[in-house]
C-alpha positions as CSV (number, residue, x, y, z in Angstrom):
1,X,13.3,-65.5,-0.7
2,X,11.2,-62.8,-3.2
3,X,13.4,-59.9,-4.7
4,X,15.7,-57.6,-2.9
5,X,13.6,-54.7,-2.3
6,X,13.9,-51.1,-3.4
7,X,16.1,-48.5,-1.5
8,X,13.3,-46.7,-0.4
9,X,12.7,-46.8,3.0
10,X,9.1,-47.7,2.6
11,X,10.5,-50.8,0.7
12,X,11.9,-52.5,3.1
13,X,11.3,-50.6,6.6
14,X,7.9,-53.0,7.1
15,X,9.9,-55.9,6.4
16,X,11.8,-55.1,9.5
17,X,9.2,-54.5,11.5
18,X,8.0,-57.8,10.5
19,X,11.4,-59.7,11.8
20,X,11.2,-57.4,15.1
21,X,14.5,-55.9,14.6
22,X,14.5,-53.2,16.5
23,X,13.9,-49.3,15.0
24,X,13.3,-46.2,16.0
25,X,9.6,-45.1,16.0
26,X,8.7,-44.2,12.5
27,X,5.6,-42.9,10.7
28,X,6.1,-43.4,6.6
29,X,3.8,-40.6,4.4
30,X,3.4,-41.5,0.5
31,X,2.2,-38.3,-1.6
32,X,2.1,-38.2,-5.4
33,X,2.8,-34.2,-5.7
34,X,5.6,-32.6,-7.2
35,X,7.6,-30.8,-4.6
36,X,10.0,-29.4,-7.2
37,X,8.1,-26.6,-7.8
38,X,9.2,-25.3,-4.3
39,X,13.1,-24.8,-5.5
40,X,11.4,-22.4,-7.7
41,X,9.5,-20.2,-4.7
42,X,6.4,-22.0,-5.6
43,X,4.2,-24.3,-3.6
44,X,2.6,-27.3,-6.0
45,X,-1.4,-27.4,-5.5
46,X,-2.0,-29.7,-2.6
47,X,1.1,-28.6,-0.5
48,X,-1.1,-27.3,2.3
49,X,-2.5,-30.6,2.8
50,X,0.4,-32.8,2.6
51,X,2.2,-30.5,5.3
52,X,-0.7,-30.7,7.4
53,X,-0.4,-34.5,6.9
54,X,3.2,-34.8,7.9
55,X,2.5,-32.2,10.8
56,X,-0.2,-34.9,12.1
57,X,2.4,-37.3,12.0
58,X,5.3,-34.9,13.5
59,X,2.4,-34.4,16.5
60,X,2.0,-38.0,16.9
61,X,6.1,-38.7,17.2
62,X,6.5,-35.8,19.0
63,X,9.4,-32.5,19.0
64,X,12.1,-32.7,18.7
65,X,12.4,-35.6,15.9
66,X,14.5,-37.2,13.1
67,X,12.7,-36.2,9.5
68,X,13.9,-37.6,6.4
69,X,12.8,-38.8,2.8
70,X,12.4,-42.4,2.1
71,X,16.0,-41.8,0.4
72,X,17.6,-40.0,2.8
73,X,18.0,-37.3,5.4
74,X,20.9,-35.0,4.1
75,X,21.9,-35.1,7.7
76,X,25.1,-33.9,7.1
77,X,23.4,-30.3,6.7
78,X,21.9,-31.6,10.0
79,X,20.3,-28.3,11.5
80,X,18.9,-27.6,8.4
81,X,18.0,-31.0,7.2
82,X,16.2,-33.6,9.1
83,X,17.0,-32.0,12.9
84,X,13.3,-30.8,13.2
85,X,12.7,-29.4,17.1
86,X,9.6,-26.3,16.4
87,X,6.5,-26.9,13.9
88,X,6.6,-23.9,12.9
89,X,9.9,-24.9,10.9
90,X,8.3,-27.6,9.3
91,X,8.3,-26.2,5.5
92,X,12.1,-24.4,5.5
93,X,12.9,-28.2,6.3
94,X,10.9,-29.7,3.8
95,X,12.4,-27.2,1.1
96,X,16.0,-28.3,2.5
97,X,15.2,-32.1,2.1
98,X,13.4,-31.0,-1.4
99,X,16.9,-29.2,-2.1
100,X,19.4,-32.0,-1.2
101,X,17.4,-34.7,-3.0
102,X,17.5,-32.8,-6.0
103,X,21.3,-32.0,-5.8
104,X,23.1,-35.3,-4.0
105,X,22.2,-37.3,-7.4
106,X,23.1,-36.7,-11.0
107,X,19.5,-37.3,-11.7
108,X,18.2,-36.3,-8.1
109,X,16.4,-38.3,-5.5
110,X,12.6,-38.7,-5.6
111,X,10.4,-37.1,-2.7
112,X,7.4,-39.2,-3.1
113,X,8.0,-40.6,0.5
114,X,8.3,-38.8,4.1
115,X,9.5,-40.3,7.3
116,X,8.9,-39.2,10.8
117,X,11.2,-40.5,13.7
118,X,11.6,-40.3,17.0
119,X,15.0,-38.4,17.5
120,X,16.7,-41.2,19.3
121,X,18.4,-40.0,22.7
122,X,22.0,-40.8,21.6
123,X,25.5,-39.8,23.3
124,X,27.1,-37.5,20.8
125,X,30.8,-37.3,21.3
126,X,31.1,-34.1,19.3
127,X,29.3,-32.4,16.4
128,X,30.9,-32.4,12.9
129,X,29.9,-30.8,9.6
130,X,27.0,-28.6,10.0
131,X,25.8,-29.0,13.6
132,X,26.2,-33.4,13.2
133,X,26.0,-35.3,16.0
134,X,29.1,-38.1,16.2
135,X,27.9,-41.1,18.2
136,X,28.6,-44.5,18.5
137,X,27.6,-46.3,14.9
138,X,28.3,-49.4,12.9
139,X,27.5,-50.2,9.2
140,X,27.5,-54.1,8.8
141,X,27.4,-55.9,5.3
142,X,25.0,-58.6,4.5
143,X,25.1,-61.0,1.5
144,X,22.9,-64.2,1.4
145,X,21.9,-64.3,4.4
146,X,25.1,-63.8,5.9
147,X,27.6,-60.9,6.9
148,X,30.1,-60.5,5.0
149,X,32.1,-57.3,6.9
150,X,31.6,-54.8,9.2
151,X,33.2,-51.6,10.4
152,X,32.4,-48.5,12.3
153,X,30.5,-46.0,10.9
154,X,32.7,-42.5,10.8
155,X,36.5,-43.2,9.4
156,X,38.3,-40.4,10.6
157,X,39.1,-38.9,7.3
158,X,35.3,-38.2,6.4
159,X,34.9,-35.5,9.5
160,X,34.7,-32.0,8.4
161,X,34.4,-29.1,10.8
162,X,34.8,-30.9,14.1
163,X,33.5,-29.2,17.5
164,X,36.3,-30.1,19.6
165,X,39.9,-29.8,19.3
166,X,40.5,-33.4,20.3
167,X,38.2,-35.3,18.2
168,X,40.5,-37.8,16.9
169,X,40.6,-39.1,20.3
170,X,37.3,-39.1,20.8
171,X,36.5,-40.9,17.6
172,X,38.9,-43.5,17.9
173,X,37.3,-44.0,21.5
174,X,33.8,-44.4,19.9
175,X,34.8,-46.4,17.2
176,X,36.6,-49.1,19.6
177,X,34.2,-52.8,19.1
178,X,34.6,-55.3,21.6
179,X,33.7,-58.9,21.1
180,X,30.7,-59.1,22.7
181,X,29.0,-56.4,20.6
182,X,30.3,-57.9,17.3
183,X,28.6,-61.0,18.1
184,X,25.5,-59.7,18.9
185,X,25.1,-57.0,16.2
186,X,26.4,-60.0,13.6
187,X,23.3,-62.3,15.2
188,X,21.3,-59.1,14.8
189,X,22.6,-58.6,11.1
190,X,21.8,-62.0,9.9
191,X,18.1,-61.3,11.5
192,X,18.2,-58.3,8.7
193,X,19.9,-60.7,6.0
194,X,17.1,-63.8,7.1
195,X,14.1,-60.4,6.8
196,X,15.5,-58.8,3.7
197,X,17.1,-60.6,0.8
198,X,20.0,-59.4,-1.4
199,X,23.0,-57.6,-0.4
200,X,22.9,-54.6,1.7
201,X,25.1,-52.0,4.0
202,X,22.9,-51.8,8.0
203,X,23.6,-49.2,9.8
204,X,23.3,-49.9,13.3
205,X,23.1,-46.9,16.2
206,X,23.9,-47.3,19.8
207,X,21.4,-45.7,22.1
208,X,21.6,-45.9,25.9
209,X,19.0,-47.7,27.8
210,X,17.9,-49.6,24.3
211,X,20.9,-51.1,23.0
212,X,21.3,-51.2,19.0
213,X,18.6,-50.0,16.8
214,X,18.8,-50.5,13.0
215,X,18.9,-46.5,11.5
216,X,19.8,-47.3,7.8
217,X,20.4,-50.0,5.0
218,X,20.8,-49.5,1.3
219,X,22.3,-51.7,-1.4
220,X,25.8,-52.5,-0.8
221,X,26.7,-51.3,-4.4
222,X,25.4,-47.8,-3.4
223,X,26.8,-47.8,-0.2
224,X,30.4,-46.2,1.5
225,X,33.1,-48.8,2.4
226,X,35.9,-48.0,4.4
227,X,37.6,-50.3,3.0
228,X,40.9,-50.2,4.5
229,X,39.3,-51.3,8.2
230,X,40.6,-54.9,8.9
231,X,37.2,-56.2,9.0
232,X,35.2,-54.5,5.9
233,X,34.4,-57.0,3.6
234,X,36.4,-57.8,0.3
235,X,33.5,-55.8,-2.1
């Protein structure tokens, strides 16, 4: 098996496709400008074109969608973020991804890659932090072709700000995993491990009518652990 691939989504998003794991509809945009520029109230020469480009591909996916960088979404800022329902909005959202790349990392995040999705029609529980949708998610943990953990997605001590009062119950409710859907999003999992080599975190998201769809991955070294669940893995 070649390298593990990079964390960019562009990295290793075709090499899913390729293994027919399923995804949401997605439309990757690679651009060599300098967005910094726009933290300072300045747009970089070229900006005018590359929004057009990712408005073309917005159009194509169609409102309302999921819009991240090929590093992430900042979707705890959700409304803000990667939550993207008028065109018109299309720059203050592309500023906001600009501005949480640059401040979630020490060194900040590059924003040489775009990603349009389809905003997946998912069964929220509640909102939490800034306008979130809670829904039903896993994160499994592949080494070697093999998984190696897995646990859902939201422990309760990482909500902030929850919508309802009794949230807890809710969560707990959502995060219940029954036998038959560990054994198929392990069979799924192992798909990932066969498509992608190295060792990675998958984040799986339930959506009604589809079944699981593969959000997320990134290296397991870089990735949360909930590490007192029973069946996270030993990292």
């Amino acid at each position: 098996m070649n390298e593990r691939p990079g964390i960019d989504l562009a990295d290793w998003y075709p090499l899913l496709l390729a293994a027919d794991i399923p995804t949401p509809r997605t439309v990757i945009i690679s651009t060599e400008l300098d967005l910094t520029p726009l933290l300072d109230g300045e747009s970089p020469a070229g900006y005018e074109a590359f929004l057009a480009t990712l408005q073309q591909a917005a159009s194509s996916i169609g409102y309302p969608l999921f819009m991240r960088t090929g590093y992430g979404s900042g979707k705890h800022d959700w409304l803000r973020t990667c939550l993207l329902t008028d065109p018109e909005d299309l720059d203050q959202h592309v500023f906001a991804l600009v501005e949480w790349s640059h401040l979630v990392d020490f060194m900040g995040l590059p924003t040489d890659t775009w990603v349009v999705r389809e905003l997946l029609p998912t069964e929220a529980a509640f909102t939490a932090f800034r306008g979130m949708p809670i829904t039903k998610e896993r994160r499994y943990w592949i080494k070697d072709g093999k998984v190696i953990g897995y646990h859902p997605y939201f422990p309760p001590d990482a909500i902030d700000n929850p919508s309802v009062p009794d949230w807890r119950a809710r969560l707990e409710k959502l995060n219940e995993m029954s036998l038959a859907e560990v054994n198929e999003l392990t069979a799924l999992s192992e798909r990932v491990a066969t498509a992608v080599s190295g060792d990675w975190s998958v984040d799986w998201l339930w959506v009604p009518n589809r079944g699981w769809l593969c959000i997320d991955m990134a290296h397991a070294e870089e990735s949360f652990c909930w590490h007192a669940y029973p069946t996270a893995p030993k990292l």
